[in-house]
N, C-alpha and C positions, 0 to 999 in steps of 0.2 A: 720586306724590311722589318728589323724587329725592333724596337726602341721598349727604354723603361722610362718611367715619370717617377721624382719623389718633387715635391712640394710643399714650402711651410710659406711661412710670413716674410718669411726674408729668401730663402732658398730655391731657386729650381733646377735641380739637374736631369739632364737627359744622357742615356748610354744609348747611343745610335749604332747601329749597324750597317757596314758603309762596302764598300769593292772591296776597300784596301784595309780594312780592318775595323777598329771598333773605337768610337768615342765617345769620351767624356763632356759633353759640354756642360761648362757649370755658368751661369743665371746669379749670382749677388743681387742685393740691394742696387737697387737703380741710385742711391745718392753716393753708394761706395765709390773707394778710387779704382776698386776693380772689378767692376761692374760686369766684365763679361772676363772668362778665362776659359781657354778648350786646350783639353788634354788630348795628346792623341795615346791609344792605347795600342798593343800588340794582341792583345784578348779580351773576352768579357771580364773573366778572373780579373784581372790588371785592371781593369776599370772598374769592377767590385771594390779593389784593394786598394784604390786610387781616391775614391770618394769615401771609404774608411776610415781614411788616415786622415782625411781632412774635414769630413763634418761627421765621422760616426756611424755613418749609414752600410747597416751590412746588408747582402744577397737575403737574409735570414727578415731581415727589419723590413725588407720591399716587400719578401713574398706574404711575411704576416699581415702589414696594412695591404695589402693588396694596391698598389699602387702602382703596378707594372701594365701595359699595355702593347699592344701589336696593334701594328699596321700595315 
């Protein structure tokens, strides 16, 4: 299974790799009203372009902090 980590003070998203495809789970602030929210994706791409659009974070931004891991 392959997963990626990014990680701030308010943020944690994870890109899981799963049977049926690939997801997004995204991690908010524990006081938000949306504290948990999962994407499902049809690719990595699409989960790359998914968390892009909404905090900023490209394929380019993981590989530099090096914040990506396997499992």
């Amino acid at each position: 299974m392959l997963k990626f980590l990014y990680k701030n003070e308010f943020i944690k998203l994870i890109i899981e790799e799963d049977v049926i495809g690939f997801y997004l789970i995204v991690y908010k602030d524990p006081y938000s009203e949306t504290s948990n929210q999962d994407y499902l994706t049809d690719s990595l791409e699409d989960a790359f372009q998914k968390s892009e659009e909404g905090f900023g974070i490209t394929k380019e931004n993981w590989v530099s902090q090096n914040i990506s891991l396997q499992t």
